[in-house]
C-alpha positions, 0 to 999 in steps of 0.5 A: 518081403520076398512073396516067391518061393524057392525052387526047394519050397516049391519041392515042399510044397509038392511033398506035403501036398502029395503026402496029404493026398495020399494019406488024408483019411477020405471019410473026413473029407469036407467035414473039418470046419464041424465041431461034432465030431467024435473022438477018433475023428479028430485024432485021425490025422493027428496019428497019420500026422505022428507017424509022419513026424509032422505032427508038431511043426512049431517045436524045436526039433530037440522035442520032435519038431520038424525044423522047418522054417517060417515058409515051410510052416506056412506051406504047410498050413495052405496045403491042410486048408485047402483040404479042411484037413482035421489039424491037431487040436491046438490044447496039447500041441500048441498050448501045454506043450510049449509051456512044459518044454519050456518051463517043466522038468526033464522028467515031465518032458519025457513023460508027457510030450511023446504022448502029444506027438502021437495023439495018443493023449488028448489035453484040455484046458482049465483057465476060465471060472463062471467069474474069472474069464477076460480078468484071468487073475481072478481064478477062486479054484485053490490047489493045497499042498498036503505032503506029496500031493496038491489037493484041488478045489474048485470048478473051470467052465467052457472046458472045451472037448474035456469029455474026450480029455485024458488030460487037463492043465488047470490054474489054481491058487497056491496063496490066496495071500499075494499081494497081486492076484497073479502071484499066488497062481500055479499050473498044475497038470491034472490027470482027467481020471482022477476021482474028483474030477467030474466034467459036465456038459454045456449043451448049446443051443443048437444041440451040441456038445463042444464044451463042459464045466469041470468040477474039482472036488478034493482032486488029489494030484502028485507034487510033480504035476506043477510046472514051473515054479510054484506061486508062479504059474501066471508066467506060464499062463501068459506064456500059453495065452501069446501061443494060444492068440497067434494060432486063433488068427486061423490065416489059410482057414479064413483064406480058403473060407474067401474061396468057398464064399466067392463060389457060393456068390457065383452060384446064388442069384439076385433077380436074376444074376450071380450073387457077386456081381452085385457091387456091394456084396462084391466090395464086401468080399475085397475089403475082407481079401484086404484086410486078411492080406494084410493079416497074413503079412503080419502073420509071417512077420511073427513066423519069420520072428519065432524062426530067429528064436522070439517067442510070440510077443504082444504082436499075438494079441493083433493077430488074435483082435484081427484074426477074429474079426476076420472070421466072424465077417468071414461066416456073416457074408457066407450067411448073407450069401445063401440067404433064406436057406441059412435059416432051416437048421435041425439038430443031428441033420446029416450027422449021427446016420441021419438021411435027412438033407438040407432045405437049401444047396449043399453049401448052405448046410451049417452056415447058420450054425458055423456064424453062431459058433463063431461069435465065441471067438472074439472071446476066448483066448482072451477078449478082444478088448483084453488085447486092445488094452494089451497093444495100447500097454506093451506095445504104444506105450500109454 
């Protein structure tokens, strides 16, 4: 593998980071990794971005992608990561998305993927039920044809954002007498504002508001709405979940986390010296350098594949069991680094007006909250252990 870049990449580069420079909102500046934002902060750059034309790099450029190649997308996700730039939210552009251009009508394309483009339209997502969440097939939510219109019931839970939503994709069982679970399964697209639906909060323990459950009571959406075939939207789910893995590797995020972790130790002292002169926090950090190297290699193997024209394969699933972990030993040792000052946390500190500062140093702000956030994503997406049973299935064989 070639790790040079071109003299035109290294043009790209200078592009992008230019563009970024120029036209990243300042006001979000260093508040990219937080997840309460409000609406318009996390569509921001999601606008500036469709304006641009580079708002849905991974498309095919029939639909108004950008045509770049496996290294130009890579480029492009280092330049954002360094800048923690606020990235398109991965529900309409990189999930629902490339299921309806790749199974929807032509008619339900041009009807709901300039709106993805733009940012005009925010999407979420109704997969998980309070007992249907790694065995996906479980799904009890039913959807009813009645003339020229399905009829919904049921409830989806850990919605993420749905109060920002003005859409949702939902799974719902279309024949409750299939033989396998997964036959009697549809996606149907649900507009958010159609009486019926009611989204309430999960407030967190630390205060925040990050996701819903979502009730469907006689939800009565247009025959239209169904991608795909119905009785046949687990293609489709599966579809969106080999999408939905390889972006949850989250590689130049996690990278630039290994910088912000290296300055932190430089700066945290331990009787008297720097945290990362210590050899076993200083281990700690190169095993993670490691590991997340040999992620990234991994990662552009399936850019490089995707290019050619394959899709995400079962190889999402390594970069989904990977990538997590990554992450979640990524937030522990920045937590470990700031020691005590990663305890104080008070919700709405620094946020909604408030003047109020951190007990610590700037950088142990939101540690706390960020490792405890974290733990949720060797869960969804698919569990971890769901993924290990996957690669043992497709991919070993057993």
């Amino acid at each position: 593998m070639n790790l040079d870049f071109s003299p035109q990449e290294v043009a790209f580069r200078d592009e992008v980071r230019t563009f970024i420079i120029e036209n990243y909102p300042k006001e979000l500046a260093g508040i990219g990794t937080r997840e309460d934002l409000t609406r318009d902060e996390f569509l921001a750059w999601h606008k500036i971005l469709g304006k641009k034309g580079w708002s849905v790099p991974a498309w095919p450029e029939k639909y108004g992608g950008t045509g770049w190649t496996s290294t130009q997308r890579y480029i492009w996700s280092e330049e954002n990561a360094r800048v923690d730039a606020i990235m398109p939210l991965p529900f309409g552009a990189a999930m629902v998305a490339p299921v309806i251009y790749t199974f929807g009508t032509e008619e339900q394309k041009k009807e709901y993927l300039p709106g993805i483009i733009s940012g005009d339209v925010w999407w979420c997502q109704g997969y998980s039920e309070p007992g249907a969440g790694s065995d996906l097939a479980s799904v009890k939510t039913t959807a009813v044809r009645d003339g020229d219109e399905w009829v919904i019931n049921g409830q989806k839970t850990w919605t993420t954002l749905a109060q920002f939503a003005d859409w949702g994709f939902f799974l719902c069982r279309t024949d409750p007498t299939a033989k396998k679970p997964q036959e009697g399964i549809s996606f149907i697209l649900v507009n958010m504002k159609t009486p019926g639906v009611e989204v309430r909060p999960i407030k967190l323990i630390d205060g925040g508001h990050e996701v819903n459950e979502t009730w469907l009571t006689d939800v009565r959406v247009p025959v239209g709405n169904l991608v795909g075939k119905e009785n046949e939207g687990w293609t489709c789910a599966k579809f969106l979940l080999a999408h939905e893995r390889s972006g949850i590797a989250g590689v130049a995020r996690s990278k630039r986390g290994v910088e912000k972790l290296r300055a932190i130790a430089s700066e945290e002292l331990v009787d008297g010296k720097p945290l990362i002169q210590s050899g076993d926090f200083a281990r700690k950090i190169s095993q993670l350098e490691i590991d997340l190297t040999t992620l990234e290699f991994t990662e552009l193997r399936t850019l490089a594949a995707e290019s050619a024209g394959k899709g995400p394969g079962p190889e999402s699933s390594i970069l989904k069991i990977k990538g997590t972990e990554i992450q979640q030993r990524l937030t522990e040792l920045t937590l470990e680094a700031v020691g005590n000052y990663g305890a104080p946390y008070t919700a709405g500190m620094e946020t909604d007006g408030s003047n109020e500062r951190g007990v610590g140093p700037d950088h142990s702000n939101f540690t706390a909250e960020t490792y405890f956030n974290m733990r949720k994503t060797s869960i969804y997406g698919g569990s971890n252990e769901i993924q290990r049973n996957i690669i043992s299935k497709m991919i070993l064989g057993l």
